[in-house]
C-alpha positions as CSV (number, residue, x, y, z in Angstrom):
1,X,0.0,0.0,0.0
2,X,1.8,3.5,-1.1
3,X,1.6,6.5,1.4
4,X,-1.3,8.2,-0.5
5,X,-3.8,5.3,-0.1
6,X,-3.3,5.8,3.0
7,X,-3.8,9.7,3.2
8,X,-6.7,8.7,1.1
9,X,-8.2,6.5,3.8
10,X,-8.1,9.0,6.2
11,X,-11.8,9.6,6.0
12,X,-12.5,6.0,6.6
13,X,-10.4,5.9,9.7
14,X,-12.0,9.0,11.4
15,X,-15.2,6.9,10.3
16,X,-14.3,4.1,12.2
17,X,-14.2,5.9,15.9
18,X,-17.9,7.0,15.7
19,X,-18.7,3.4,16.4
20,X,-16.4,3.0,19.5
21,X,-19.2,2.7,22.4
22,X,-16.6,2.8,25.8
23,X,-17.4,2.5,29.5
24,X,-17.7,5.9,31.4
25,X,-13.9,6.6,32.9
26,X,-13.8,8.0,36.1
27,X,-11.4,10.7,36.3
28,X,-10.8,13.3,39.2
29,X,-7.5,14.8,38.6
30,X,-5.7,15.5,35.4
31,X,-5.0,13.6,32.4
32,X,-1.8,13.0,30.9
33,X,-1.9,11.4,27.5
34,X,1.2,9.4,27.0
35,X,2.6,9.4,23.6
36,X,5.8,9.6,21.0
37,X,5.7,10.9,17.0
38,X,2.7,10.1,15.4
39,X,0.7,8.5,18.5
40,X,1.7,11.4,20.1
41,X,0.3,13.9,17.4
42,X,-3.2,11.6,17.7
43,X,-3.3,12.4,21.5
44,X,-2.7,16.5,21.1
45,X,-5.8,16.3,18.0
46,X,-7.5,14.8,20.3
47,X,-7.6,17.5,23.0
48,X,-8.7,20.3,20.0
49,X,-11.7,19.0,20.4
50,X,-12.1,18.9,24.2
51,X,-13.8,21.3,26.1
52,X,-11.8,20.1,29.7
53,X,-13.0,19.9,32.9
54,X,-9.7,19.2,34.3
55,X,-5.5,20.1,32.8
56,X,-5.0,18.0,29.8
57,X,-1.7,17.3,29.4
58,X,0.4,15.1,26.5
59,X,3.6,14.1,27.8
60,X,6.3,13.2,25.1
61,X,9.1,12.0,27.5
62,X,10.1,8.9,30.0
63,X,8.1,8.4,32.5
64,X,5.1,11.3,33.9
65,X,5.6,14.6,35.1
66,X,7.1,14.6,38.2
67,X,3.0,16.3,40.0
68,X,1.5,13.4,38.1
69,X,1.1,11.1,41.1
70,X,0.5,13.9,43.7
71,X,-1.8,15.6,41.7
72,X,-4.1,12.3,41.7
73,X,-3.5,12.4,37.8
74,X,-4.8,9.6,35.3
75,X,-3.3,8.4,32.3
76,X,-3.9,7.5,28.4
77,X,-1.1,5.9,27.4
78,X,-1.3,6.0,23.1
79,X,1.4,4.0,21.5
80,X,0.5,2.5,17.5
81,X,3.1,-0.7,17.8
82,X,2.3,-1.1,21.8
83,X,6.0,-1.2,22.3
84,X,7.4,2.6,22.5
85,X,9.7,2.1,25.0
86,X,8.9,6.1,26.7
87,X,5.2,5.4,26.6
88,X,5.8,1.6,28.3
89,X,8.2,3.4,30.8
90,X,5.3,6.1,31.8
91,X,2.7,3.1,31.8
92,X,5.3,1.1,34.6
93,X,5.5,4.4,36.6
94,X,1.7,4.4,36.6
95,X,1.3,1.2,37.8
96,X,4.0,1.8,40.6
97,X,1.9,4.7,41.7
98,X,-1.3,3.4,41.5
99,X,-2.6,5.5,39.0
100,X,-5.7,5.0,37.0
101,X,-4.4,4.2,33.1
102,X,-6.2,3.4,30.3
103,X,-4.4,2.5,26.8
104,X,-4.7,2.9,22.6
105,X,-2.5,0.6,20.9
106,X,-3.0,-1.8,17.9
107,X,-0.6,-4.9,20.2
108,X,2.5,-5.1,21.7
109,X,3.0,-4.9,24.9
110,X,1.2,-2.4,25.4
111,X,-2.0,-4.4,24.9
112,X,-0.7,-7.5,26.8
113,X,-0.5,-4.7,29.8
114,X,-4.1,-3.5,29.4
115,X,-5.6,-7.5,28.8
116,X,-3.6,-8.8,32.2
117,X,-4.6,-5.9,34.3
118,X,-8.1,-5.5,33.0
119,X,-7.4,-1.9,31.9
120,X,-9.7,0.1,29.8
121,X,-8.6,-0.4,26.5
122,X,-9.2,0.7,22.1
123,X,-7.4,-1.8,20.2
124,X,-6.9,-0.1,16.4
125,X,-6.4,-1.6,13.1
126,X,-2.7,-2.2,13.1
127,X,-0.6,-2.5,9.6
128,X,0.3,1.0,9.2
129,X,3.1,3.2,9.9
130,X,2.3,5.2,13.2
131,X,1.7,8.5,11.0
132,X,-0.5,6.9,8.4
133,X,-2.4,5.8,10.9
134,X,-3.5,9.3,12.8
135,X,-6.9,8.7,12.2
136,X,-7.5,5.7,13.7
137,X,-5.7,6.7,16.6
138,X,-7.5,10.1,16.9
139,X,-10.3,8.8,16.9
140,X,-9.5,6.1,19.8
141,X,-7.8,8.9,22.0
142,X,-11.1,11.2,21.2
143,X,-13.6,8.5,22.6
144,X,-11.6,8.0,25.8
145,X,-11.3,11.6,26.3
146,X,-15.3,11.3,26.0
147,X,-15.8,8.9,27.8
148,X,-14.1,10.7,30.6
149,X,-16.5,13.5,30.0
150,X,-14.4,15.6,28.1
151,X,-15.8,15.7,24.6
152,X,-19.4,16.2,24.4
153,X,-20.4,15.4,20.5
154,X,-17.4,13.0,19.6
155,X,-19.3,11.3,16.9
156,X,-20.5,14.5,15.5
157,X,-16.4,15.8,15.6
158,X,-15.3,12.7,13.8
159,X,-18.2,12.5,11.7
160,X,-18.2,15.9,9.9
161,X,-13.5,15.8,10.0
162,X,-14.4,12.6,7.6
163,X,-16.7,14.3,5.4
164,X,-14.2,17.4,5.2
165,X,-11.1,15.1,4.3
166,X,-13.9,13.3,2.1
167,X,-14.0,16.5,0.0
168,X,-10.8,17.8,0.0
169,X,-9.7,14.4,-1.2
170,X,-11.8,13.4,-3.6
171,X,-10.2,10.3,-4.3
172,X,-7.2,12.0,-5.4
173,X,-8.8,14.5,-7.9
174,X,-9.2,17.0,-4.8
175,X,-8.3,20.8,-3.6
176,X,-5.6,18.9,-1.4
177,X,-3.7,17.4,-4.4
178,X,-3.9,20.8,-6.4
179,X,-2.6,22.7,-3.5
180,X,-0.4,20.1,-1.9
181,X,1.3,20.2,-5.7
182,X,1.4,23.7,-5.6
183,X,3.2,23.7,-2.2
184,X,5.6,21.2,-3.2
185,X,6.7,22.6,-6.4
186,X,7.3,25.9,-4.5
187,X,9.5,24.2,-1.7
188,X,11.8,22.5,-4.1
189,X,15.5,23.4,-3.9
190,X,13.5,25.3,-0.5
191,X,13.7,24.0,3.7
192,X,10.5,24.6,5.2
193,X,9.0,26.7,7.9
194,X,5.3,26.6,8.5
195,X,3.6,28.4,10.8
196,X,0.1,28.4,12.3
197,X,-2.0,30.1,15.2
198,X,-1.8,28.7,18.8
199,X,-4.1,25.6,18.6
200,X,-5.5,24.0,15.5
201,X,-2.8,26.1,12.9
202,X,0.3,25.3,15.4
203,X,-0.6,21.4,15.7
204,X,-1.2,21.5,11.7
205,X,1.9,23.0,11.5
206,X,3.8,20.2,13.4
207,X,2.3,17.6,11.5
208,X,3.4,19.6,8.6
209,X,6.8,19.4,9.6
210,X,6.8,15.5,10.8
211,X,5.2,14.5,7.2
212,X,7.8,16.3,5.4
213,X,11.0,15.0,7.6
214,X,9.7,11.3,7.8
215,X,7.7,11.6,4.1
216,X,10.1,13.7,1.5
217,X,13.5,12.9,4.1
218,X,14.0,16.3,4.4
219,X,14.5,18.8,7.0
220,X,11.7,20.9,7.7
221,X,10.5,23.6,11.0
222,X,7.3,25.3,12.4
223,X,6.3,27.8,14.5
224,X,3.7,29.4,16.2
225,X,2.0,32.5,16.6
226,X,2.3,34.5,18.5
227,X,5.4,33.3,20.3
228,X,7.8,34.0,16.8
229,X,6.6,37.5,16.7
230,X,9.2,37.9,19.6
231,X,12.0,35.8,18.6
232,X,11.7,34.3,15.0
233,X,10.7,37.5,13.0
234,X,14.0,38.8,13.7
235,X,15.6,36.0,12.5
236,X,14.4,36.5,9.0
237,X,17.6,38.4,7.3
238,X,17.6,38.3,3.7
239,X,21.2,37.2,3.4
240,X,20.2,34.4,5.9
241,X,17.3,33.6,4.6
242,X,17.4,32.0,0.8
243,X,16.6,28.7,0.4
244,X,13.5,29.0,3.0
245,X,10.3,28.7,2.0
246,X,7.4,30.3,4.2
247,X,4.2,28.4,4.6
248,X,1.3,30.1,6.8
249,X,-1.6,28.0,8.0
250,X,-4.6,29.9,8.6
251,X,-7.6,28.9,10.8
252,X,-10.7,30.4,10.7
253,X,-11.1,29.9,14.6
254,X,-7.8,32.1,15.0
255,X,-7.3,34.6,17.7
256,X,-8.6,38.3,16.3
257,X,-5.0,39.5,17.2
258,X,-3.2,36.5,16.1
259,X,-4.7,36.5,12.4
260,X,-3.8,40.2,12.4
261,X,-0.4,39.1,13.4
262,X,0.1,36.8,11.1
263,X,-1.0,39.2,8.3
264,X,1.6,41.5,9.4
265,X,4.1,38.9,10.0
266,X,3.9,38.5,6.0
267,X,3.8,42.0,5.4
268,X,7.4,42.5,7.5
269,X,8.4,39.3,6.0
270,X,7.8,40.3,2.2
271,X,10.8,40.1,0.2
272,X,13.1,38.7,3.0
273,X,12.4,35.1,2.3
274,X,10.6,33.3,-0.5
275,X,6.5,32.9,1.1
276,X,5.3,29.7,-0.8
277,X,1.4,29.6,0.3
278,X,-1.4,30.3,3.0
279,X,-3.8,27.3,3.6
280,X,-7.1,28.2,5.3
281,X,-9.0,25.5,7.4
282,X,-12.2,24.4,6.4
283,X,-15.3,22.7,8.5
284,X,-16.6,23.8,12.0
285,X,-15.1,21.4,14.8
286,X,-11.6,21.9,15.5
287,X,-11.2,18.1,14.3
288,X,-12.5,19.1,10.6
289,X,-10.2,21.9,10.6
290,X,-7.6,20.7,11.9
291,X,-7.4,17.6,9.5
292,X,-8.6,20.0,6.6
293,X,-5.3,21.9,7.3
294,X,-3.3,18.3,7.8
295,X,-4.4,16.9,5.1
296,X,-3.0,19.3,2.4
297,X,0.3,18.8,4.1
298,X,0.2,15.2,4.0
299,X,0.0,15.5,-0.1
300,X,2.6,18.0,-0.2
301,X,5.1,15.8,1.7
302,X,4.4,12.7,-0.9
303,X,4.5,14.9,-3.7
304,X,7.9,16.3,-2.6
305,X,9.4,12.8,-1.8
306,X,8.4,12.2,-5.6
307,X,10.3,15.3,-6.5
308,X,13.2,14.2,-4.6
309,X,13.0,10.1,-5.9
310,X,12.3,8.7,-2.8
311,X,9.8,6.6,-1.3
312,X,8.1,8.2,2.0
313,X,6.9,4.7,3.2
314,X,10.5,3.7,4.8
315,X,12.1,5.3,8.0
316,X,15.5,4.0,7.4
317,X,17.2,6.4,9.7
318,X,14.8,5.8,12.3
319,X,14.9,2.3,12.0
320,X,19.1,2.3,12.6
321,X,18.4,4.7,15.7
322,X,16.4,2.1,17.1
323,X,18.8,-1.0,16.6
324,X,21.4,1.3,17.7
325,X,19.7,1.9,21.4
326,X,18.6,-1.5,21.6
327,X,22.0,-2.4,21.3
328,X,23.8,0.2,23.1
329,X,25.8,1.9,20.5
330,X,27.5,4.9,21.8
């Protein structure tokens, strides 16, 4: 299966969690969602569309925060092969606390945890790589954070991201492969930076920047708004700046100030350092725009890995990094 079937079953994926039916989850304290790369990315897309009664929290690291167990937290510990070894080492601390945990996973250990200890647990389709499969798992995270009370219409959320993606798709004839074409002819020979609003354009613009490095092999950054306005802008010399190419994600949900900002972060910006598009969300939930902001990205990055000859399904690199640590390379 090539890397844009499975953008193009992303629609079918956010589909699948509006028939997840989970027992209530008792929760008291705050939640810290567990989670590395693409598992991780799930877990924070998963909080857009929360309206929280207590701190939600995703914690890409060993172990918990050190208030986890004092503030009487609970834990969703999101992991695609059930075997990342900083998610497993947070579950362990969890358990050695006492801690209320419930788990996303498609096996590994992970699972064998949550079926020995009776744990509340979303077992989803497995066979993917971790980022091709975001919509499965955002749609597992999103029904445990609603079953502990903290998304109100999750069905509705997932429901209406599908039909967004749907359109945008189009089975390949969509908006998302003109513009993701468009953006990717414009970054070649180009590094780049995206940048979104705090929220649904920041977490877009991660995701940007993950499907381009593990997708096209290529470095790429992002940053928000509107914490660059007081750092970044500066940085933006044109003698330091060729080769970058600008990329501004735009949601319609933005901060009055921050959408002014990042119209006059282009306007300072103009002729300093090559701007290669604005994407504007589309839908009403944060998960529709978020995904309809994603999405484009996710074409762009297989389009540029075609530019470049090489195939965005491997992680090579990643791959070595892990045999290196199981061994104990220096």
């Amino acid at each position: 299966m090539t890397m844009i079937n499975d953008i193009l079953s992303l629609p079918e994926q956010l589909r699948w969690g509006t028939g997840l039916e989970l027992e209530p989850l008792q929760t008291e304290g705050p939640i810290v969602l567990l989670g590395m790369g693409g598992s991780a990315m799930a877990a924070t897309v998963a909080t857009l569309a929360a309206t929280p009664r207590v701190p939600l929290v995703v914690h890409r690291d060993y172990g918990l925060p050190d208030w986890a167990a004092d503030g009487g937290a609970s834990v969703i510990a999101v992991s695609y092969s059930g075997n990342t070894e900083e998610v497993l080492s947070g579950v362990d601390r969890a358990i050695s606390e006492g801690l209320p945990i419930a788990a996303v996973a498609s096996g590994g250990r992970l699972a064998d945890i949550a079926a020995d200890r009776g744990l509340p647990f979303v077992g989803v389709p497995g066979g993917l790589l971790p980022r091709a499969g975001v919509g499965f798992q955002t749609a597992a995270v999103a029904a445990m954070l609603a079953a502990a009370g903290q998304i109100s219409s999750v069905s509705g959320d997932l429901e209406e991201a599908a039909d967004t993606v749907e359109r945008l798709l189009d089975g390949g004839d969509g908006g998302a492969f003109e513009l993701g074409r468009d953006i990717a002819d414009g970054l070649r020979n180009r590094t780049a930076v995206i940048y979104g609003g705090r929220g649904v354009g920041a977490t877009a613009a991660y995701r940007w920047k993950t499907q381009i490095n593990e997708n096209a092999k290529c470095p790429a950054f992002s940053g928000t708004v509107p914490e660059m306005n007081h750092n970044e802008l500066e940085g933006w010399r044109p003698e330091a700046s060729e080769g970058f190419g600008l990329i501004y994600l735009r949601d319609s949900e933005d901060h009055p100030a921050v959408a002014r900002r990042l119209d006059l972060s282009g306007t300072v910006l103009f002729g300093k350092v090559g701007r290669v598009g604005e994407i504007r969300s589309a839908g009403t939930k944060a998960l529709a725009r978020f995904f309809s902001l994603a999405v484009v990205g996710d074409v762009a990055s297989v389009f540029m890995a075609e530019d470049a000859g090489v195939d965005p399904m491997p992680d090579a690199t990643l791959e070595e990094f892990k045999v290196m640590l199981a061994k104990g390379t220096p």
